[in-house]
C-alpha positions as CSV (number, residue, x, y, z in Angstrom):
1,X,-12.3,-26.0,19.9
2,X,-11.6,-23.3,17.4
3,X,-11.8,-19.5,18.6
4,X,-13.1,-18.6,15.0
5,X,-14.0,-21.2,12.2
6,X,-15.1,-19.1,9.1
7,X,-16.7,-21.0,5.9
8,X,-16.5,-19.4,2.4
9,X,-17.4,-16.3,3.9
10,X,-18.6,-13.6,2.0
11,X,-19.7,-9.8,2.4
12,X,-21.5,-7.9,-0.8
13,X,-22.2,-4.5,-0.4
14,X,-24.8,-2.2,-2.5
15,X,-22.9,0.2,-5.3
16,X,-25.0,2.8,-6.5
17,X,-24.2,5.5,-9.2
18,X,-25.8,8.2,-8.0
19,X,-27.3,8.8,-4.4
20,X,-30.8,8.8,-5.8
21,X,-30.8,5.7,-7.4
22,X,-31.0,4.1,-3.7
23,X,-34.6,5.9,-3.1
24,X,-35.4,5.0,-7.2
25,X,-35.0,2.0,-6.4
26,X,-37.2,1.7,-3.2
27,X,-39.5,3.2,-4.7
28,X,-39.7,1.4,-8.2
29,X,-38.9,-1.8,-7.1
30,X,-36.1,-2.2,-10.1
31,X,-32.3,-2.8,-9.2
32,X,-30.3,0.6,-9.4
33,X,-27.6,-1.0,-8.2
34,X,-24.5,-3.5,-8.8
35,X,-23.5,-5.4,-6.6
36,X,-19.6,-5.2,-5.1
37,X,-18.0,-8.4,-3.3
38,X,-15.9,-6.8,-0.8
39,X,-15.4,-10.2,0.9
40,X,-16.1,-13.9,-1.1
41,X,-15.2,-17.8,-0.4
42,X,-13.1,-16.7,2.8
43,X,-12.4,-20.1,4.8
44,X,-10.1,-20.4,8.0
45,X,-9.2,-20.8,11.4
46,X,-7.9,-19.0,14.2
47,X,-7.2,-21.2,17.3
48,X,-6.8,-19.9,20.9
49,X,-3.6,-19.0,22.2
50,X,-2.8,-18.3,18.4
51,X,-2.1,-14.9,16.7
52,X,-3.1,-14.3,13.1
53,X,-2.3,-12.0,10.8
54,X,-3.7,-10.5,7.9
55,X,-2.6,-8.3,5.1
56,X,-3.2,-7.3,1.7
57,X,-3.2,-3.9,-0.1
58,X,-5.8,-1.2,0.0
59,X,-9.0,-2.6,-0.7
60,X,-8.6,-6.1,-0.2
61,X,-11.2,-6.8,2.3
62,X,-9.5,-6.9,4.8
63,X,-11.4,-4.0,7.0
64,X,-14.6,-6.0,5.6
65,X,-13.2,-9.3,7.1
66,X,-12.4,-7.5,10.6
67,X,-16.2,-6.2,11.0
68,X,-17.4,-9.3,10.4
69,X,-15.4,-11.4,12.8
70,X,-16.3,-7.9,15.6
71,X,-19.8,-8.3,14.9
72,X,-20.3,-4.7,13.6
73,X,-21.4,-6.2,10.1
74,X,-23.3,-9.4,9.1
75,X,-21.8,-11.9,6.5
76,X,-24.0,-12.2,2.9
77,X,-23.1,-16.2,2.7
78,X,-20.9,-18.3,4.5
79,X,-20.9,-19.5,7.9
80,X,-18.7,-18.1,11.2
81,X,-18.1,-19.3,13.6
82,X,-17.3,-17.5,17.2
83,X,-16.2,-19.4,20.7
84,X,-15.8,-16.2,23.1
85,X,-16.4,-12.6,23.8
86,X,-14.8,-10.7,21.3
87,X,-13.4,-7.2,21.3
88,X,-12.5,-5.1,18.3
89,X,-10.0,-2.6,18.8
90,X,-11.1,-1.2,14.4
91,X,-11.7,2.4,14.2
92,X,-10.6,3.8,17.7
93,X,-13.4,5.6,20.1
94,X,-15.5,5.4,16.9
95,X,-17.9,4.5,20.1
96,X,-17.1,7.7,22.0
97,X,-19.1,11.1,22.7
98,X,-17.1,13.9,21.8
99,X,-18.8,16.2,24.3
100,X,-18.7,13.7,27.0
101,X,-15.5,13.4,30.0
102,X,-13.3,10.5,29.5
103,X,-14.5,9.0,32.4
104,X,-18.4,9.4,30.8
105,X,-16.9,7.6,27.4
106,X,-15.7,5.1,29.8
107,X,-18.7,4.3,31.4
108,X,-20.0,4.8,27.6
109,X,-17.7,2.0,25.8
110,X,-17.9,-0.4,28.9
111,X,-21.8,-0.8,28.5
112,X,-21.3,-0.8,25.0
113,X,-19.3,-4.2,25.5
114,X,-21.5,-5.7,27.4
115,X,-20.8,-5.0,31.0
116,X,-23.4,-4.6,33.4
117,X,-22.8,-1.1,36.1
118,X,-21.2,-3.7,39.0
119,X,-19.1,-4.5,36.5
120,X,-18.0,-0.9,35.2
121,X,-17.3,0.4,38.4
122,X,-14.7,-2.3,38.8
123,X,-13.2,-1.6,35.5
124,X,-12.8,2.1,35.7
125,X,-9.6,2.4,38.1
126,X,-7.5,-0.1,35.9
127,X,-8.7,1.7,32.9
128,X,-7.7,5.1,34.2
129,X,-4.8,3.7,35.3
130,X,-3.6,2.2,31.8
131,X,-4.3,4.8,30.0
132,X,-2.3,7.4,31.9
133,X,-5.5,9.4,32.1
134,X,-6.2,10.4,35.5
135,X,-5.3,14.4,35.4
136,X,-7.7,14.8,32.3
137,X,-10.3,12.2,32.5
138,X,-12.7,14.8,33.5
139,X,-12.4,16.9,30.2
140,X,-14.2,16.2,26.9
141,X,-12.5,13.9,24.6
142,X,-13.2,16.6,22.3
143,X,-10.5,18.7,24.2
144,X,-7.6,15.2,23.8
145,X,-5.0,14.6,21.3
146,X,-5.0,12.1,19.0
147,X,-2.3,10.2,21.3
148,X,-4.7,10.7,24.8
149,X,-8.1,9.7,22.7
150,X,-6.2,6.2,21.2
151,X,-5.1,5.5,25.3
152,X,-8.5,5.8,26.6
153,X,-10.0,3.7,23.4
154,X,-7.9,0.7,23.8
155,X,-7.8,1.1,27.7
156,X,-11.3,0.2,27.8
157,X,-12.0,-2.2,24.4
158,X,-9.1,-4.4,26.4
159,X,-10.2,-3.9,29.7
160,X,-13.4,-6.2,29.5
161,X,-10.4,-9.5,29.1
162,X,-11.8,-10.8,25.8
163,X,-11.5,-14.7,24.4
164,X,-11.0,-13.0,20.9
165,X,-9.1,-9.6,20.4
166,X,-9.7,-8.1,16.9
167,X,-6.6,-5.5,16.6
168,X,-6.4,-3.2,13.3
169,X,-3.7,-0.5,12.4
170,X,-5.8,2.0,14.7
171,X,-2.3,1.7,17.2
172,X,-0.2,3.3,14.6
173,X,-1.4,6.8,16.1
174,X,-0.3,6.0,19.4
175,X,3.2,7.3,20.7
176,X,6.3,5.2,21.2
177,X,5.6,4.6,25.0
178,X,2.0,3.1,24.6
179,X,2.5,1.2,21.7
180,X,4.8,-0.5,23.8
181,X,2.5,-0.9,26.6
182,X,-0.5,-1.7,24.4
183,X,2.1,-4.5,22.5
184,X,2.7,-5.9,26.0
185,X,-1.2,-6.2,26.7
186,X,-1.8,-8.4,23.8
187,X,0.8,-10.8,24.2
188,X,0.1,-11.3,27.8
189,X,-3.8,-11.8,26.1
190,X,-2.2,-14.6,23.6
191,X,0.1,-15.5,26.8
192,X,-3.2,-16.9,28.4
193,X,-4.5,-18.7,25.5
194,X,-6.7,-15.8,23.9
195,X,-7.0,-15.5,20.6
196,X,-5.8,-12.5,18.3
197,X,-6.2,-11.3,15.0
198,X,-4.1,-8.7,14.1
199,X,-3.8,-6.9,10.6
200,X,-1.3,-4.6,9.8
201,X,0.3,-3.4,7.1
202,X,3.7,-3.3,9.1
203,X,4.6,-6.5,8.1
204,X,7.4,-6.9,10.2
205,X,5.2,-6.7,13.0
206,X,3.0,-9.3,11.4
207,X,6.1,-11.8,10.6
208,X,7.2,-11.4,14.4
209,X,4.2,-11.3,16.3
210,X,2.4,-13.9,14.4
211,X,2.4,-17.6,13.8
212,X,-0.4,-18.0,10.5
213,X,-1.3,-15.6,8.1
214,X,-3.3,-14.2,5.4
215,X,-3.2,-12.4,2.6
216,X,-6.3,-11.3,1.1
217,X,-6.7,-9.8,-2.6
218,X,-9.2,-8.4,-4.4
219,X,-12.0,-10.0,-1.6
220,X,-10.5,-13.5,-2.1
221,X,-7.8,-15.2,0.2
222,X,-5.1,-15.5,-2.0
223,X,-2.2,-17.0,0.3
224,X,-2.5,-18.7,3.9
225,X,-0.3,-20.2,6.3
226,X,2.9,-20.3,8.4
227,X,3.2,-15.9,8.6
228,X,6.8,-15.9,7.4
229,X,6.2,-17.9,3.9
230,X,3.0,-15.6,3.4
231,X,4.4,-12.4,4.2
232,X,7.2,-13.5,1.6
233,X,4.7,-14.2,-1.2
234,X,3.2,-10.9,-0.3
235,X,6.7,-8.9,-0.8
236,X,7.1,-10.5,-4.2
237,X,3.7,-9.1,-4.7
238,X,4.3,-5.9,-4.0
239,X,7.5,-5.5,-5.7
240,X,6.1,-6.5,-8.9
241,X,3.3,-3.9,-8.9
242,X,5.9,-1.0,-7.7
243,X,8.3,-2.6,-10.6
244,X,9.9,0.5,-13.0
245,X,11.7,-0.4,-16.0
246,X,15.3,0.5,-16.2
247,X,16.2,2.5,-19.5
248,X,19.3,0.3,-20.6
249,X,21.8,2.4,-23.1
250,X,23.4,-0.2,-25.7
251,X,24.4,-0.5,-29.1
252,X,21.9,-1.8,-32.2
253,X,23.2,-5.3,-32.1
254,X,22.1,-6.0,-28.8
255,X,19.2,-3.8,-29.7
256,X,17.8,-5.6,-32.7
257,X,19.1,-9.4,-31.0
258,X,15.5,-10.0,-31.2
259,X,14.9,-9.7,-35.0
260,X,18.7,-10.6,-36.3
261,X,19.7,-14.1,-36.9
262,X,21.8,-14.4,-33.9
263,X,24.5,-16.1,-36.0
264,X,24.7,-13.0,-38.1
265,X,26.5,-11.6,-34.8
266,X,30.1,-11.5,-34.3
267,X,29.7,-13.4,-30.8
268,X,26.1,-14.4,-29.1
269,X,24.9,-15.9,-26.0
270,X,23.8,-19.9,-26.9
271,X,22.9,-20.6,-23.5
272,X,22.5,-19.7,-19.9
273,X,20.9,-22.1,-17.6
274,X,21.2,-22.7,-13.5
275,X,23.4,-25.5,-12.5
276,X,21.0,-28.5,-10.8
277,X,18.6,-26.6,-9.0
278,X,15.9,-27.6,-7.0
279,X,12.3,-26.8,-8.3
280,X,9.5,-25.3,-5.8
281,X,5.8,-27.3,-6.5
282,X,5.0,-24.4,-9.4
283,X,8.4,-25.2,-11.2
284,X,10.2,-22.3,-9.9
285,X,14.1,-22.9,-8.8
286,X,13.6,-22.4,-5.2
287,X,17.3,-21.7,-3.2
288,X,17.4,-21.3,0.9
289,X,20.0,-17.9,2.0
290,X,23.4,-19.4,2.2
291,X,22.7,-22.0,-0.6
292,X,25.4,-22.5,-3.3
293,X,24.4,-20.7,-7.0
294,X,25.9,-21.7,-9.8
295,X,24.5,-20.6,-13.8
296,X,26.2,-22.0,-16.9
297,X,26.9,-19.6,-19.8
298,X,28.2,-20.6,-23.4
299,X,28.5,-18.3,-26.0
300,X,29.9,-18.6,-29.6
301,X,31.9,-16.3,-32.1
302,X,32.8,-16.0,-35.2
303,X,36.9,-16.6,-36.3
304,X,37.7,-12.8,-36.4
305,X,36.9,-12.2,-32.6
306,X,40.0,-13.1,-29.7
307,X,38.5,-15.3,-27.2
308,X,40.1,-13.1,-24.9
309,X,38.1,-9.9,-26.2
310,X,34.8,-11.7,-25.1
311,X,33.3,-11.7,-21.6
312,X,30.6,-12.3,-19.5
313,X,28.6,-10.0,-17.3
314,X,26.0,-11.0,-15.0
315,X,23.5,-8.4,-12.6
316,X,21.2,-10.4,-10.4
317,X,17.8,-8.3,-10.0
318,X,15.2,-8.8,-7.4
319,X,11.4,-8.6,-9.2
320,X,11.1,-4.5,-9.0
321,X,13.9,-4.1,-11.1
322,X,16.5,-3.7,-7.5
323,X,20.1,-4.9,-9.0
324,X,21.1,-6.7,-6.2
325,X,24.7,-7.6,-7.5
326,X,27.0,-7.4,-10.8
327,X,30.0,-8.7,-11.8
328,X,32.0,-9.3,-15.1
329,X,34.9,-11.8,-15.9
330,X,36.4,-8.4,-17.4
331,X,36.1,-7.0,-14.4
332,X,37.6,-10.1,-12.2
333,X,40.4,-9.9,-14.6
334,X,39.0,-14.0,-15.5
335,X,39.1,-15.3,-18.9
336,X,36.2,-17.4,-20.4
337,X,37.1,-21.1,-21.1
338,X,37.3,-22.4,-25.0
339,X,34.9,-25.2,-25.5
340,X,35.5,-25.8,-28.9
341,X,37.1,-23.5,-31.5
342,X,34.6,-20.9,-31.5
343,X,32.3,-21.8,-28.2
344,X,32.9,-20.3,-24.8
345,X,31.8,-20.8,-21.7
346,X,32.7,-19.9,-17.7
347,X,30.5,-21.1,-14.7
348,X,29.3,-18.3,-12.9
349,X,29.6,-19.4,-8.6
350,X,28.6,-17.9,-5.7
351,X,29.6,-20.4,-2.7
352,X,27.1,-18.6,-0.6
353,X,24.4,-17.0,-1.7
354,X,23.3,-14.6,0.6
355,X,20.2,-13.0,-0.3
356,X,16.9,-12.8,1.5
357,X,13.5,-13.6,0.6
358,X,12.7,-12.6,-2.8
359,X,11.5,-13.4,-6.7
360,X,14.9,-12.7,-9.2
361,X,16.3,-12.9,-11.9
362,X,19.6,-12.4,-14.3
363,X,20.9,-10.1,-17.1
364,X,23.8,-11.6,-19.3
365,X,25.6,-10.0,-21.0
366,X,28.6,-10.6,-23.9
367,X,31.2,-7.8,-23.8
368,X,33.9,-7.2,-25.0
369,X,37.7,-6.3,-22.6
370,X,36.6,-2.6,-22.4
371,X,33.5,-3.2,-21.6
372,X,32.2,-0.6,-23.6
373,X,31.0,-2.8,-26.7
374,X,28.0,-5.1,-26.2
375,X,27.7,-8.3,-28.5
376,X,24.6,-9.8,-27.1
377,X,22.3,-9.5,-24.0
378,X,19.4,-11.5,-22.0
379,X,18.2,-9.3,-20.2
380,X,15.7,-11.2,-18.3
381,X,16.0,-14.9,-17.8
382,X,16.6,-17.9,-15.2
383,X,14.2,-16.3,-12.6
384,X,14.6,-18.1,-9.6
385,X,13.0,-17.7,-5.9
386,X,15.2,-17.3,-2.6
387,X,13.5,-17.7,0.9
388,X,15.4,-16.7,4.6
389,X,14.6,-18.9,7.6
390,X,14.7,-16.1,10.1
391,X,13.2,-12.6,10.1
392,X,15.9,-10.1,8.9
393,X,15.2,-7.2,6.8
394,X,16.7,-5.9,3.3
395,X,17.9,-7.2,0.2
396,X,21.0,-9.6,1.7
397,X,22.4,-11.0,4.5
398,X,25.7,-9.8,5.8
399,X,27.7,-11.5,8.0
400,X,28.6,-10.2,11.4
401,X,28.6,-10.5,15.2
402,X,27.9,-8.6,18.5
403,X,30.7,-8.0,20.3
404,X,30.7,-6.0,23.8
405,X,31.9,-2.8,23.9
406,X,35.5,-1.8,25.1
């Protein structure tokens, strides 16, 4: 059985545009309001034993999606589904008195999970003793530091040994040492077949700790399913929202390519394709890190160029505009291969291609030995999709090894 089974569930909240229409609207009986789908059409699963993440930007839904599998808010439509006790570690002590001890607020937060006073008094020693409490749990919580109210919070919202642990970014607050300890409490919870859900927006955290995931989008789930591929498609997301264009200085030819015949050009890029690549299901060449990368370039020029005054650069980009790697035949000292009298071409090969998960692309160019003249330019084409199989950070791999030390 299913810890959570959630069908196109949805959350609407009321948006007024000024305060008063809420009372206006009470007392007239006429909408005042519109109405803002923080949460729609939201179907999934979370099974025990499993941990899933979810992530999205700012807005998403997902803090809407976490009260509603806590309980602190009811869904508009859809069905959930619960098998277990839940406990929501959302917006830390937002249970708490300030004016009470910590030992009160413990006492406090217990009852407000549902145990009973038998049941309290044989929590409170483990929960002092978690949270490293004991020579200030009779002071106010008013009187603790961020890092000594987020101890005592999640000492007693994981004290009660929950089926279902809701976990938001509310640990981020917490110092080195009891993130640690806290990271250690949930996995021995998964360890025993409880179920978490845990949205961050560390996403390393989420591609490590968890096996599903989701990303949610403007209310809607836009991607679920195995954490690494979703956290990927997320990434590519991301980049292309923080994308910058890069100012490129060149001369008019390649500047007008666009609007001049480009036969009219001395010497012009006719084609630049990848060599047999494999398509994902949207048509998109898909490669795996370590996968051989081959494009083919042809270009053509008129009688009065040298075909060893043309050449070929190529940059490889990443989707925000990153240049990941460029190289030119002038550069390698490589000349480009006559096809026919006046058509060149040079396959460009990279036996290994070591980049991780991404969306890229390539800029050609045609220049000539200096480097300094342009002929011709694409400056985006032949985008093309690269996935890792393990979890390593940054733009590419790099080999190496651990070695002890001497």
């Amino acid at each position: 059985m299913s810890a959570i089974i959630a069908t196109d569930l949805g959350k609407v909240y009321r948006r007024y545009h000024k305060p008063i229409d809420s009372l206006k609207e009470w007392v007239f009986r006429k909408q005042y309001h519109e109405q803002f789908w923080a949460l729609r059409n939201a179907s999934f699963r979370c099974e025990k034993g499993e941990v899933l993440g979810v992530v999205g930007d700012n807005g998403a839904g997902k803090s809407s999606l976490l009260k509603l599998l806590a309980g602190t808010a009811l869904p508009s439509e859809g069905g959930l589904t619960i098998n277990g006790r839940v406990s929501a570690i959302l917006e830390l002590g937002s249970g708490f008195h300030t004016d009470f001890t910590g030992l009160e607020n413990i006492h406090l937060g217990c009852a407000v999970l549902g145990l009973n006073a038998e049941q309290i008094a044989g929590k409170v020693d483990e929960i002092i003793e978690f949270s490293e409490l004991a020579d200030f749990i009779h002071q106010p919580v008013k009187n603790y530091s961020s890092g000594m109210f987020v101890r005592l919070a999640f000492s007693v919202v994981t004290s009660v040994d929950p089926d279902i642990l809701v976990v938001d970014e509310a640990l981020s607050v917490g110092d080195q040492h009891f993130q640690k300890k806290s990271m250690d409490r949930m996995m021995a919870f998964k360890e025993r077949g409880k179920a978490l859900i845990f949205c961050s927006h560390n996403l390393y955290h989420v591609k490590e700790l968890c096996q599903r995931a989701i990303w949610l989008d403007k209310g809607k789930i836009q991607v679920q399913g195995e954490s690494g591929a979703v956290i990927d498609q997320y990434n590519d997301h991301v980049r292309m929202q923080n994308k910058t264009s890069v100012v490129v200085s060149h001369s008019s030819d390649a500047e007008n390519k666009e609007t001049v015949n480009k036969s009219e050009l001395t010497a012009y890029i006719s084609e630049v394709s990848l060599v047999e690549p494999v398509l994902d299901s949207g048509g998109l060449a898909f490669y795996k890190t370590g996968d051989s990368f081959k494009v083919n370039i042809v270009a053509e020029k008129q009688d009065s160029v040298a075909v060893d005054d043309v050449h070929v650069g190529i940059i490889i980009k990443r989707n925000d505009d990153v240049q990941c790697f460029g190289v030119s035949t002038a550069v390698d000292g490589v000349s480009l291969f006559s096809i026919t009298e006046n058509k060149l071409g040079v396959v460009y090969e990279i036996p290994e291609l070591n980049l991780l998960s991404g969306i890229f692309s390539l800029e050609v160019w045609l220049v000539d030995s200096t480097s300094a003249h342009i002929y011709d330019s694409m400056i985006s084409c032949c985008d093309f999709k690269v996935r890792q199989p393990k979890t390593e950070v940054g733009v590419s791999y790099l080999q190496h090894k651990w070695i002890s030390p001497e």
